[in-house]
Structures are given as C-alpha cells and as structure tokens.
N, C-alpha and C positions, 0 to 999 in steps of 0.2 A: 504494500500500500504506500503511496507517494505522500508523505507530508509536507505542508511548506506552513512557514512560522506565520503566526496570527499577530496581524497587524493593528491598531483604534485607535485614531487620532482623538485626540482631547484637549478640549478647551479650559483652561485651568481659571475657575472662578472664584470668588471674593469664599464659599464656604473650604475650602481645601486650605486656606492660607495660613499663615501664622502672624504675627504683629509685626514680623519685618515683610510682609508682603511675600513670604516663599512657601512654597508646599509642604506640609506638615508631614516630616517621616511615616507617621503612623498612617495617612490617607495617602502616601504613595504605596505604605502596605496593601492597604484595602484595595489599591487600582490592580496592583502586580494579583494579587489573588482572585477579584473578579474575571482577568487576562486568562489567567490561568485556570477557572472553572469555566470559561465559557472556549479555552480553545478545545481542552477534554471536550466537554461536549459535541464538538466539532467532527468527533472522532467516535461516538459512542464508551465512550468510557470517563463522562463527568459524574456529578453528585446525583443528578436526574437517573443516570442507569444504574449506577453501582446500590443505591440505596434501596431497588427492589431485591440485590443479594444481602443485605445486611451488611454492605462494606461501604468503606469512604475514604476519601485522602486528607489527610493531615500530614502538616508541615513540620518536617523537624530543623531543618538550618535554614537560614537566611543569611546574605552577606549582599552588603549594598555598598556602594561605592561611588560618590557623588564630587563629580567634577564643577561642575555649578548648578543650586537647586532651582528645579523651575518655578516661574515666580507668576503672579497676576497677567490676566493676558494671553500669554504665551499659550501657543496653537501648540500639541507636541504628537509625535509618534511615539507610543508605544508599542513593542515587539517583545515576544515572547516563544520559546522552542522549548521541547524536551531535548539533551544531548548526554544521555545514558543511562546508563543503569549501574551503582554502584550499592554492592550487596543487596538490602532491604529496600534501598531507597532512588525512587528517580531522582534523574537529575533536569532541571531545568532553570534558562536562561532569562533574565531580560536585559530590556534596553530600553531608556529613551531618549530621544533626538528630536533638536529643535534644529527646521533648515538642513537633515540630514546630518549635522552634528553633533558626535553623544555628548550627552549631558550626564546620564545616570547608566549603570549600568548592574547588573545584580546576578547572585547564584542561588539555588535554592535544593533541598533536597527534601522529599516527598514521600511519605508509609501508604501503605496502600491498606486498610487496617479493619480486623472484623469490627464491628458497631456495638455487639454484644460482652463478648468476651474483651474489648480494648486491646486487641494486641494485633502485632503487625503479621501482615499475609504473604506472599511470594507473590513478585509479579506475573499480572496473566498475561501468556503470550504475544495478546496484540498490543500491549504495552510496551512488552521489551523491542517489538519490530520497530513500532512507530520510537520507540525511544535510540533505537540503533541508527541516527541517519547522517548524512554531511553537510547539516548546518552549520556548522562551524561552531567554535569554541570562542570566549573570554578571558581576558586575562584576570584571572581574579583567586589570587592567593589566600590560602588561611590565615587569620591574625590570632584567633581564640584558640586558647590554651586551657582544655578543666582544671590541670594541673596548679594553673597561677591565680586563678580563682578563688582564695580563699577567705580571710576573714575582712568584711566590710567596714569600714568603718564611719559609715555615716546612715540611719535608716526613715524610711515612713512605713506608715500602716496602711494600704487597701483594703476595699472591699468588694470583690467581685459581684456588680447589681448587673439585673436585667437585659441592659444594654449593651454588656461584653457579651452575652452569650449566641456563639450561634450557632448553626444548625445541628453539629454534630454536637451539642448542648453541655458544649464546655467553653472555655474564655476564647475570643477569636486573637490570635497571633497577633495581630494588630495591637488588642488590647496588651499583651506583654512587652511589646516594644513601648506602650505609652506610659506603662508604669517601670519599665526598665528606665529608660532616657528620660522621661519627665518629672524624676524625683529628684533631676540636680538644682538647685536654689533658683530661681529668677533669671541672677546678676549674672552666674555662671554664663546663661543663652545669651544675655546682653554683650560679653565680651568673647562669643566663642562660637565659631561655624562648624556645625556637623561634616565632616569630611568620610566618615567610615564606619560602619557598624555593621557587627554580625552576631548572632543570635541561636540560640542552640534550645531549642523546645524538649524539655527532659521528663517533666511529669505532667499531668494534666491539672488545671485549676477549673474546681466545679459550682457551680452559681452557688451563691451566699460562704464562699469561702472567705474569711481574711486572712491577711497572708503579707508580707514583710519583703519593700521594696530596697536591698543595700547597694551602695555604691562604695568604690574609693578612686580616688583623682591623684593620677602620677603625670608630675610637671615634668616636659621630655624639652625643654624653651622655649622654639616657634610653637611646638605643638604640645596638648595636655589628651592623655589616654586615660580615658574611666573603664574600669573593669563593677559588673552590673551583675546584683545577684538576688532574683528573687527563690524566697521559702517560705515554706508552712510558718505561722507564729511563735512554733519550738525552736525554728532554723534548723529542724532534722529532714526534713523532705525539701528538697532542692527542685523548683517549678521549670525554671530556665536563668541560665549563666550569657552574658554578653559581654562584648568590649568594644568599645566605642573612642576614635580616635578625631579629635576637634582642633581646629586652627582660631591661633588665638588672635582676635580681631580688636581695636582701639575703638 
C-alpha cells in the first residue's frame, strides 16, 4: 500500500497564542495529535477502527524542536508521517513550515494498546507496512536521560479535572506537557524562549487524580535546561519525566 505524508495548512488564531503572541506548546501538542489521528484514519487504522477491537494508541515520547515559534497570523503547513517501527512503539514524524521553511519540527513514538487490560499490543501488520516506507527521516536526537532525573527541587500540586480527560479516559498528553513546562514561575517565561522539549509518558494519570508537578533549572549561560518531573502525591509513582532546554532572552 503506497503512503504519502498528511499535509493541513493552519491558520494560527488569537485562541492558540500565549501573551507574547506565539503558539502555546501545549496547542501545538493538540494540533500534532489531531494530524496524527486523522492521518490513521486515512488508512483504517485511527481511534474510529481500532476502538470497535478494544484497542487505541497512546503516546509515549515526544520530542519537539523549535526553531522559531509560530506566532498570530501566520498561515502554516503542517506535515506528519509514520517512519518505523521501533520495538512496541511506532515511530512518527512532524513538521511545520511557514513559506516552505521549517519552523518546528518533532518525533514521537506510539503503543498500540488493549483498552481493557492497559497494556501495550504488537503491531498489526498493516501498520508495520504503512510504517516501513521512504519518507524520509529528521534530524532529531535524544536529550532525556531517566537516569538524570532525579530529585526536584522546586514543586506545585495538580488536579487532574474534566477537561484533561480524553477519550481513552485518562489525562490527554497535552495536559502533561502543561503541567510539566507550566509550573516554572511567571518571570522565568518572561526572560526565557522554549527552544526544546521532550517528554517521556510513563504511567497513566486518571481523572480526579492529584498528583505533584517538580522541576529543577540548570544554568548552562546562553542557555538554562529544566529537567521536569511529574508523580503521585507520595512521589512513589513517577507519571512522566521531561527536559526542557530554553534560551535566555532580555
């Protein structure tokens, strides 16, 4: 079966923005995810088919990489491919481009996973075809360590409500990146450009959970790295691990 990458131009309006007028990480999540359940489906194999076997996909890595964020305005292409299979997990790409030049660019990796039981399934074989093709690759290296992850030192308290949960009725990925990266102070965003984040989805968070957002901030001089860790109230169940690399701006 021939695949070719699912393309959706988008017009980036006043609700996506942040108060410096650019695209709020968390709703470029939500855009990369809607891409990506509506190219599945393209193919018979989104949330629509899978969900009459009791299966779905869920995301466990993301890693985004952002050369300049897009801002008010701005008409953009978004593009999206699968390009492999590695163990459990597909692999798939995005991209976006303003005027045919990338601006953002991203990896991701995807469980294919029973609904009842929670635990992940083997790819079915039209997956791994359409996942085996020559769309080409990204340059986009690991920065996350679990190893270096360890004690936080700085925290807030969440509460997982209504509005994180979706379909497969647990927090949406989105949601974990907004309480990973949104627990750094104000003044922090004031003097500091998101440059890099990547994100590692480890346990599941279930509606009416509360649950402990830590960070800690290593000053690198141009640049400052926060290493991002959310867990259960105990800090014994570890939800998802991040790190997050930002340039520092006057």
């Amino acid at each position: 079966m021939q695949i070719n990458k699912y393309v959706e131009k988008i017009d980036i309006q006043n609700h996506y923005l942040n108060y410096k007028g650019e695209l709020l990480v968390t709703n470029l999540c939500h855009i990369f995810n809607d891409l990506a359940l509506k190219h599945s489906e393209d193919y018979n194999i989104g949330l629509n088919t899978l969900v009459l076997d009791g299966t779905t996909w869920m995301l466990y890595r993301i890693h985004i990489i952002i050369d300049s964020f897009p801002s008010k305005n701005d008409v953009l292409d978004f593009e999206t491919w699968p390009c492999g299979i590695k163990s459990l997990f597909v692999q798939r790409y995005f991209q976006v481009l303003k005027n045919a030049k990338p601006m953002v660019k991203a990896y991701t990796e995807w469980m294919y996973v029973d609904l009842i039981k929670r635990r992940p399934l083997r790819q079915k074989p039209e997956v791994v075809k359409l996942s085996t093709n020559n769309l080409g690759q990204l340059d986009i290296k690991s920065i996350l360590k679990e190893k270096e992850v360890g004690e936080m030192d700085h925290f807030k308290e969440f509460n997982a409500t209504y509005d994180n949960i979706d379909i497969n009725k647990h927090v949406t990925q989105a949601s974990y990146m907004k309480w990973s990266v949104y627990a750094l102070p104000f003044d922090f965003f004031m003097h500091h450009n998101l440059k890099e984040v990547e994100s590692v989805y480890m346990h599941e968070i279930m509606p009416d959970s509360k649950f402990l957002s830590g960070y800690k901030i290593i000053d690198k001089g141009h640049f400052v790295e926060v290493l991002h860790k959310l867990t259960d109230t105990s800090g014994k169940i570890v939800h998802c691990i991040s790190k997050t690399i930002w340039e520092k701006v006057s």
